[in-house]
C-alpha positions in Angstrom: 0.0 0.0 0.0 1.5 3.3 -1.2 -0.3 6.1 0.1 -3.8 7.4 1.3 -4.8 10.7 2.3 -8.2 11.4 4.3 -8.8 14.7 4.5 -11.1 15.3 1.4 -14.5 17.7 1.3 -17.4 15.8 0.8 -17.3 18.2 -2.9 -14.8 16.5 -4.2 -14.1 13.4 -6.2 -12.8 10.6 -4.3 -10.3 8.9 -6.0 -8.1 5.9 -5.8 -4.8 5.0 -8.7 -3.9 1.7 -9.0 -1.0 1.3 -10.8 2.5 -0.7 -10.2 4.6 1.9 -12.2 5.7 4.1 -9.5 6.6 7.5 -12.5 2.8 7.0 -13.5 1.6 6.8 -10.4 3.3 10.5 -9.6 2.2 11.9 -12.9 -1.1 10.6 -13.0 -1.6 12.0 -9.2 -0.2 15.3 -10.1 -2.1 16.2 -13.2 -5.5 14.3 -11.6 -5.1 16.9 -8.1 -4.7 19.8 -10.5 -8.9 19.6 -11.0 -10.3 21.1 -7.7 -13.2 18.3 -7.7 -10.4 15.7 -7.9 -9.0 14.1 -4.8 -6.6 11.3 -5.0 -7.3 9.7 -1.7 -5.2 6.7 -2.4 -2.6 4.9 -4.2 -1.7 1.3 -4.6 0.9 -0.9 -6.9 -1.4 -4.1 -6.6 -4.2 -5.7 -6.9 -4.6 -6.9 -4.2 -3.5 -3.6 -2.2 -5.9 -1.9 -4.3 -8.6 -3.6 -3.1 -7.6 -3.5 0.7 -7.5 0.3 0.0 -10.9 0.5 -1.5 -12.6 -0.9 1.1 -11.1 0.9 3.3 -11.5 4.4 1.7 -14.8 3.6 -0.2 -13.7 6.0 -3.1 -16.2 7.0 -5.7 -14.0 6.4 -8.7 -11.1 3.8 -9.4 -8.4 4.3 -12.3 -7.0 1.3 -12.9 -4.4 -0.1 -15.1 -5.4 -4.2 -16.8 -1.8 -5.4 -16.3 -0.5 -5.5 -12.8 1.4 -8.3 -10.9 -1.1 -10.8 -9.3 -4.5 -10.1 -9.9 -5.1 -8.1 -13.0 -6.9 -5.6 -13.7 -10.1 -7.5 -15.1 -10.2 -9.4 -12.1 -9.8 -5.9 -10.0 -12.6 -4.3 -11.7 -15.1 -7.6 -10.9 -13.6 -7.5 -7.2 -14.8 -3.8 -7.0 -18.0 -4.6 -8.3 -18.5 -7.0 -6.3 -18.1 -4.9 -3.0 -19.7 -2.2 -4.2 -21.1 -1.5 -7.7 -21.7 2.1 -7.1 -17.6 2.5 -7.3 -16.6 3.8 -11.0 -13.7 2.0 -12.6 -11.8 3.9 -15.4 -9.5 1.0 -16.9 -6.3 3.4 -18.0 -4.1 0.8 -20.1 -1.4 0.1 -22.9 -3.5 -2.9 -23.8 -5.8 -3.2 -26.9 -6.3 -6.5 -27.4 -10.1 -7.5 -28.3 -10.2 -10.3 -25.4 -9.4 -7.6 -22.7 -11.4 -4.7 -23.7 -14.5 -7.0 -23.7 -13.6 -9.0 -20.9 -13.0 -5.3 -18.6 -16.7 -4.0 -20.4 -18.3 -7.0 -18.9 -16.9 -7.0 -15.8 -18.1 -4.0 -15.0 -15.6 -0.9 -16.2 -17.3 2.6 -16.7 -14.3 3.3 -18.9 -11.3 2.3 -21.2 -8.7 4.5 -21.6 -5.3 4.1 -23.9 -2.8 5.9 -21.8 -1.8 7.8 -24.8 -5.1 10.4 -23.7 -4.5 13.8 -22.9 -4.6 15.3 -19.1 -7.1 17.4 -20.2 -8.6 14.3 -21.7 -8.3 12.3 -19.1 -10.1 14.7 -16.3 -13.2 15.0 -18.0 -13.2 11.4 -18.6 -13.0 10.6 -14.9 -16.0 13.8 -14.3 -18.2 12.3 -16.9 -18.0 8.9 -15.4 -18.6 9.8 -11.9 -21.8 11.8 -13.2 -22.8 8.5 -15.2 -21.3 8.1 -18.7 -19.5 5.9 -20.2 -16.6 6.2 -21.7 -14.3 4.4 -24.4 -11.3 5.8 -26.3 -11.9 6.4 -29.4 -9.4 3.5 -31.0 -10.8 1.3 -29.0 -14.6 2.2 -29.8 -13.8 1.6 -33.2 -12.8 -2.2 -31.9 -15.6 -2.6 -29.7 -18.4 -1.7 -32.8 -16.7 -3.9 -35.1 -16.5 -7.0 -32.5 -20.4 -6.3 -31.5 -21.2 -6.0 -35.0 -19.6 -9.3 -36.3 -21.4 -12.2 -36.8 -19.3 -14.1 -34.2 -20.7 -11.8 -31.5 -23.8 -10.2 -32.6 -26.7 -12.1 -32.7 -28.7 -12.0 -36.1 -31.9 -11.9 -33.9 -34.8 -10.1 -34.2 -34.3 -6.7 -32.1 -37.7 -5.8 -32.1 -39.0 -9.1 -30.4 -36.2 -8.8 -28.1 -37.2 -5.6 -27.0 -40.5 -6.8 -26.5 -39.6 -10.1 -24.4 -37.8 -7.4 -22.4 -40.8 -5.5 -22.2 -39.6 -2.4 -22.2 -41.3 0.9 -22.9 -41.1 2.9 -25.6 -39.7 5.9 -23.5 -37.0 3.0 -22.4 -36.0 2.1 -25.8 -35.1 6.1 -26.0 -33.1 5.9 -22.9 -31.7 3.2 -23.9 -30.4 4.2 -27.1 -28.8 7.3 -25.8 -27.2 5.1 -23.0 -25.5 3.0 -25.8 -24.1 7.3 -26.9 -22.7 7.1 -23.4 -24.7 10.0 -22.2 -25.1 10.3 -18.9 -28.7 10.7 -17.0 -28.2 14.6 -16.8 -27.5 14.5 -20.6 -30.4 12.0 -21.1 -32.8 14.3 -19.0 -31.6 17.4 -21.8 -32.5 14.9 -24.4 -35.7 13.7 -23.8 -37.3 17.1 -21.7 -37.4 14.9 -18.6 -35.8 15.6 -15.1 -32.6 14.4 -13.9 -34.6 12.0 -11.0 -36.6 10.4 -14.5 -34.1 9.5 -16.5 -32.5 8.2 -13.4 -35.7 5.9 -13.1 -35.7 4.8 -16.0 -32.3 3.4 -16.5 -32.9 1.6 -13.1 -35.6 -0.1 -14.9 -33.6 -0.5 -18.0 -30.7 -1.9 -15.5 -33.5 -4.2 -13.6 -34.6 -5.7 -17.2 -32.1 -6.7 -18.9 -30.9 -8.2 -15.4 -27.4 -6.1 -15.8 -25.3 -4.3 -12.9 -24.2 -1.3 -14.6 -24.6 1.2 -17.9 -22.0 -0.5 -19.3 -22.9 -3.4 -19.1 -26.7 -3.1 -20.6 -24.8 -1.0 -23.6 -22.9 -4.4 -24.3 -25.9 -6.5 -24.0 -27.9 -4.2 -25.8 -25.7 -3.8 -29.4 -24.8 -8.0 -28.5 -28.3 -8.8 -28.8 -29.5 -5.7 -31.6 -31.0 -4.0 -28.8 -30.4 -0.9 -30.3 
């Protein structure tokens, strides 16, 4: 366990880095504490530490890197969920191989980040997350429609009698679309003329249906199965 700090204002983002390169640790700490709502509370080089921290600290948002000694970070990001599904994960890797984008989108990630993003970048990624988006770089989204679209992945189903086994409403099917965007519910609310405490509502009961944990998640279901 590196470091922790717990004097944070309630304001604030609470943040944890886990990451065994001890230079990006520093630089990622040092441009993330430049945002006033940004407070890294913690710092591990493990897994394993990480989650001992997380527990501890209860942070809202986790960056993580996928490949650190022991557990990785796939099996970080289901660990985190696990305790507490409310907790963001922001997957900040070198990595783009098809297996482990998919297999950090379905265990739970909020976001997948090439550490070749900007600090600027990289600060509204974590602020957009925390408020409810999703978030994938933009290589990678280009991977992630092509594997979804491929006939190896995506089903060639009938979307329109899925949606209706799902049951789920036509307002839903909006929400649910712009949820696939990666909008969050404040953007969805500007969207559709509803309030903030709606749109929340109905991506519970979006969530709740497609028997998912997370935003991410139901967007991966939902282009798997032609949802959307």
């Amino acid at each position: 366990m590196i470091q922790t700090s717990t004097k944070v204002e309630s304001s604030v983002i609470r943040l944890v880095l886990v990451e065994d390169y001890k230079l990006v640790r520093i630089g990622l700490r040092s441009v993330l504490n430049e945002d006033p709502r940004i407070e890294v509370v913690g710092e591990a080089e493990t897994g394993e530490q990480g989650i001992e921290m997380i527990k501890s600290l209860k942070p809202d948002l986790v960056v993580l890197d996928l490949g650190l000694p022991g557990m990785d970070g796939i099996e970080v990001t289901k660990a985190i969920k696990n305790f507490d599904e409310n907790i963001k994960v922001v997957i900040l890797t070198s990595h783009e191989v098809e297996d482990e984008v998919l297999a950090a989108l379905s265990a739970g990630a909020n976001a997948y980040c090439l550490k070749e993003i900007t600090s600027n970048r990289l600060i509204e990624v974590v602020k957009s997350v925390f408020e409810g988006a999703a978030w994938l770089d933009p290589a990678i989204a280009g991977m992630a429609l092509e594997m979804f679209s491929s006939s190896s992945i995506r089903p060639k189903g009938n979307g329109q009698a899925a949606r209706a086994d799902l049951q789920l409403t036509e307002r839903e099917n909006q929400v649910l679309t712009l949820l696939v965007e990666g909008k969050s519910n404040s953007e969805i609310a500007d969207c559709l003329s509803v309030s903030v405490h709606t749109a929340k509502a109905h991506v519970c009961s979006i969530l709740q249906k497609l028997s998912v944990h997370d935003r991410v998640q139901a967007a991966v279901k939902a282009v798997k199965e032609n949802l959307v």
